[in-house]
C-alpha positions in Angstrom: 0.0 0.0 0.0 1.6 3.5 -1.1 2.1 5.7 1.6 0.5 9.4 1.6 2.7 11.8 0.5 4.5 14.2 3.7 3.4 17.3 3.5 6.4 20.4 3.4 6.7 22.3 7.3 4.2 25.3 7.0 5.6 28.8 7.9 3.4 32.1 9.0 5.4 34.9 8.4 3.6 38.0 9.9 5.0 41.3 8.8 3.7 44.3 7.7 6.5 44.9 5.4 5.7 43.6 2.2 9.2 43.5 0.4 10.2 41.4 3.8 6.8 39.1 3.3 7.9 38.4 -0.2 11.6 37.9 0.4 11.1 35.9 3.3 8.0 33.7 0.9 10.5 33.2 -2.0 13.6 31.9 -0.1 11.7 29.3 1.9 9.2 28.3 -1.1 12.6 27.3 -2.9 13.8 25.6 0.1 10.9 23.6 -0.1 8.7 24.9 2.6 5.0 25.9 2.7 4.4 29.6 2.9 1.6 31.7 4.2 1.5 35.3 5.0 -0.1 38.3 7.1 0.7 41.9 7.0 -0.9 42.6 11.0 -2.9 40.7 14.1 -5.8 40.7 12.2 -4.7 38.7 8.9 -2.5 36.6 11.8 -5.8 35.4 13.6 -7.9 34.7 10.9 -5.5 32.2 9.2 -4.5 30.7 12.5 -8.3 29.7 13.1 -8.6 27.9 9.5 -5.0 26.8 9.2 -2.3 24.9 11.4 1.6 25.7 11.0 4.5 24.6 12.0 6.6 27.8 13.3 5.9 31.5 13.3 8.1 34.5 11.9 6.7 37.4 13.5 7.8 40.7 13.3 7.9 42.9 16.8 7.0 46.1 15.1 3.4 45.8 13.6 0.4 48.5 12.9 -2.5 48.5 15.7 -1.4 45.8 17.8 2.0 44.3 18.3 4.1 41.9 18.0 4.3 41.2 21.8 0.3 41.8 21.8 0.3 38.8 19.6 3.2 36.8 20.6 1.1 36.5 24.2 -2.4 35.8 22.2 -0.5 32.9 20.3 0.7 31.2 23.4 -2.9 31.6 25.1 -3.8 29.0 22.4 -0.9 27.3 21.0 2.7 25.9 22.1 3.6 26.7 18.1 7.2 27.5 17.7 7.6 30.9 17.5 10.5 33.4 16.4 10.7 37.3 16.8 11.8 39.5 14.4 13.3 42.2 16.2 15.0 46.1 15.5 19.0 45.2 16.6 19.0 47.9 19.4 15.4 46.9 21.1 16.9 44.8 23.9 14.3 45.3 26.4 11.5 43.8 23.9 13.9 41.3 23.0 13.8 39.8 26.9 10.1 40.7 27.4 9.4 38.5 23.6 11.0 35.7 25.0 9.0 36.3 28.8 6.0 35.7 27.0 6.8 32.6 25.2 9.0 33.8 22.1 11.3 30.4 21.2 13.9 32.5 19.3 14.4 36.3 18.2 16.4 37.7 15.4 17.7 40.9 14.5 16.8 43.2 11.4 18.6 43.1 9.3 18.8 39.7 8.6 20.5 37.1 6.2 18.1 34.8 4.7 20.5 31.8 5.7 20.6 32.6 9.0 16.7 32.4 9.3 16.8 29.8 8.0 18.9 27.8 10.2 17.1 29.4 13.3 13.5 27.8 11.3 15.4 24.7 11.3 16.7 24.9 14.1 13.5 25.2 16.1 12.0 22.9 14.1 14.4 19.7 14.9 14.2 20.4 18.6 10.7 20.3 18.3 9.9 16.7 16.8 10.1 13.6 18.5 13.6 11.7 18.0 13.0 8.7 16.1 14.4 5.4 17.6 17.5 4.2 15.8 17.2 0.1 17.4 14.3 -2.3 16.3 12.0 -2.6 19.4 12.4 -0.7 22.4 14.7 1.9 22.8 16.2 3.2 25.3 14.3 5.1 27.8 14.8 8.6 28.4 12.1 9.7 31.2 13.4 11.7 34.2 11.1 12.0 37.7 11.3 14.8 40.0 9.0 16.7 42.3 6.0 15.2 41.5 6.9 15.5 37.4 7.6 13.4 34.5 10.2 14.6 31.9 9.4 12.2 28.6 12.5 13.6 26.3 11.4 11.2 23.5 7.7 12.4 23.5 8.7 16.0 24.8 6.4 15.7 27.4 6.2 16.9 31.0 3.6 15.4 33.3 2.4 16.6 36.5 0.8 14.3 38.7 -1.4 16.7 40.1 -2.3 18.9 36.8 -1.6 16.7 33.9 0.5 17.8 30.9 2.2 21.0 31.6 2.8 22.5 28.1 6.1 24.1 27.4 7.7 25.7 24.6 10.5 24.7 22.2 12.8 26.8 23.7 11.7 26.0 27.1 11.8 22.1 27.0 15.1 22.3 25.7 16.0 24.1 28.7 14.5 22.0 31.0 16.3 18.8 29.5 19.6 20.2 29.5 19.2 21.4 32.9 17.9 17.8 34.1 20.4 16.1 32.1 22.9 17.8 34.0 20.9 17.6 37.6 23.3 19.1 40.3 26.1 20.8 38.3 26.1 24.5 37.7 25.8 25.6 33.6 27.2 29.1 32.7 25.0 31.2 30.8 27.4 30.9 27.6 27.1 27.0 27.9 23.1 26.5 28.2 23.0 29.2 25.3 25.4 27.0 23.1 23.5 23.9 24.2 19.9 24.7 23.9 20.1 27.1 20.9 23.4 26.4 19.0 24.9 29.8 19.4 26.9 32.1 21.7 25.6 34.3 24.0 25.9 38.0 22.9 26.6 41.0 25.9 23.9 42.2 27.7 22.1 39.4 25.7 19.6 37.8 28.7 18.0 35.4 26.4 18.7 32.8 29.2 17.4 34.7 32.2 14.5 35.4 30.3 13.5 32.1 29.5 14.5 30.7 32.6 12.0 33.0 34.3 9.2 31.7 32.4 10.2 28.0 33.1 10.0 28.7 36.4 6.5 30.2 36.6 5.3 26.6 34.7 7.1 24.3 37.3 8.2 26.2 40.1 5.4 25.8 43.3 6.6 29.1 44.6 8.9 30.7 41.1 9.6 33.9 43.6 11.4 31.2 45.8 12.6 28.9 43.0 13.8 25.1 44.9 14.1 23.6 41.3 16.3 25.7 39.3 18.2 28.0 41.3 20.4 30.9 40.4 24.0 30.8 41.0 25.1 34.7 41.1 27.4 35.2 38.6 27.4 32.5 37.2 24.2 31.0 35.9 21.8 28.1 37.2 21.7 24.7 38.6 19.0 21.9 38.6 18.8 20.7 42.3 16.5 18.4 42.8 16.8 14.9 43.2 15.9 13.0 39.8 15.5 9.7 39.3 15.3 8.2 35.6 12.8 5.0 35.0 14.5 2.3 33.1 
C-alpha cells in the first residue's frame, strides 16, 4: 500500500512589510517549505483559526497591535514554535518577547541563511527523535518533584495537573538542565547547548527564559527550589531526579 505523501513544514510569516513578506516567501518556497502570510494581528488570527503551522516568523513592530500583543495571544492557544523579528538595538522587547513565550528572536537586518537555520533549528528540537534500534529503545524519562520529563515524547507530566505545556525553547531548557541535575551551567554554555549559538553581551535570552520556566514548574517561582540561580554565574538543577528504566 503507497504511503501518503508528507506534507512540506508550513511557515506564518507575519510582517507588515511587504518586500520582507515576499523575500522571506520566495527563499523558503525554494527551500521547499509551505508559505503563508499576514501583513498585521488581524490577517495573523484569521488564518491561525482555519489553518495549522508549524513555526511563526513574527515581526515585533506591527500597525495596531503588536508583536508582543500577539506573541502572548498565540501562546494563550498554541505551544507553536515561535521566532521574533526584532529592530538590533530593542533589547528590552527582546527579553520581554521571550518572557512571554518567544522560542527565538532575530535581528533586522537579517541574512536569509541565517533564518533559515534558526527555522530549522526550532523545528528539529521540536519533533520527537526517532528510535535508531528495532524494538524498544532506550528510555529517556526523568522524575522529579511530582513530574515526569518524557525527552522522547517532549512531554512533561504533572501528577497533580496533567500535561504541563512548554515551549520549544523551554523544553530544551529544562532537558539540558535535568540532564545535568546538580552541576552548575554558565550562561554561555546553556546558550550554546539549547540554541546552538553564543551568547551575545547584555544578551539575557537565558534569564529570560528561565523566568518563564519557572513560573510553569516552580510551586513558589519567587522562591525557585528547582532551578536556582547561581550569582554570577548562571543556574543549577537541584533536585533529586531519578530516571525510569
Amino acid at each position: 500500500m503507497a504511503t501518503a505523501p508528507t506534507l512540506p513544514e508550513h511557515i506564518l510569516v507575519v510582517d507588515d512589510d511587504a518586500r520582507i513578506r515576499q523575500m522571506l516567501s520566495r527563499y523558503f518556497e525554494e527551500e521547499g517549505y509551505r508559505v503563508s502570510l499576514a501583513e498585521d494581528g488581524c490577517g495573523m488570527r484569521e488564518y491561525l483559526d482555519k489553518q495549522s503551522v508549524d513555526v511563526i516568523l513574527l515581526d515585533l513592530v506591527l500597525p495596531g497591535e503588536d508583536g508582543l500583543t500577539l506573541a502572548r495571544d498565540i501562546r494563550s492557544r498554541s505551544d507553536v514554535p515561535l521566532i521574533m523579528l526584532t529592530g538590533r538595538n530593542d533589547v528590552v522587547d527582546r527579553i520581554v518577547g521571550l518572557e512571554v513565550g518567544a522560542d527565538d528572536y532575530i535581528a533586522k537586518p537579517f541574512h536569509l541563511r541565517e533564518v533559515l537555520a534558526r527555522v530549522r533549528g526550532v523545528l528539529r528540537r521540536r519533533q520527537p527523535r526517532a528510535s535508531s534500534r528495532v524494538g524498544n529503545p532506550p528510555s529517556e524519562i526523568y522524575c522529579f518533584e511530582g513530574l515526569r520529563l518524557d525527552v522522547a515524547r517532549r512531554q512533561l507530566l504533572s501528577d497533580d495537573a496533567g500535561e504541563i505545556l512548554l515551549t520549544t525553547g523551554e523544553f530544551d531548557m529544562l532537558c539540558v538542565l535535568v540532564k545535568h541535575a546538580g552541576r552548575v551551567l554558565q550562561r554561555e554554555l546553556l546558550m550554546d547547548l539549547t540554541r546552538g549559538r553564543k551568547l551575545d553581551a547584555f544578551d539575557r535570552t537565558i534569564d529570560a527564559q528561565i523566568a518563564r520556566l519557572r513560573r510553569k514548574i516552580e510551586r513558589d517561582p519567587s522562591q525557585p527550589a528547582l532551578i536556582k540561580s547561581v550569582r554570577g554565574v548562571g543556574y543549577v538543577f537541584s533536585a533529586r531526579t531519578r530516571q525510569e528504566t
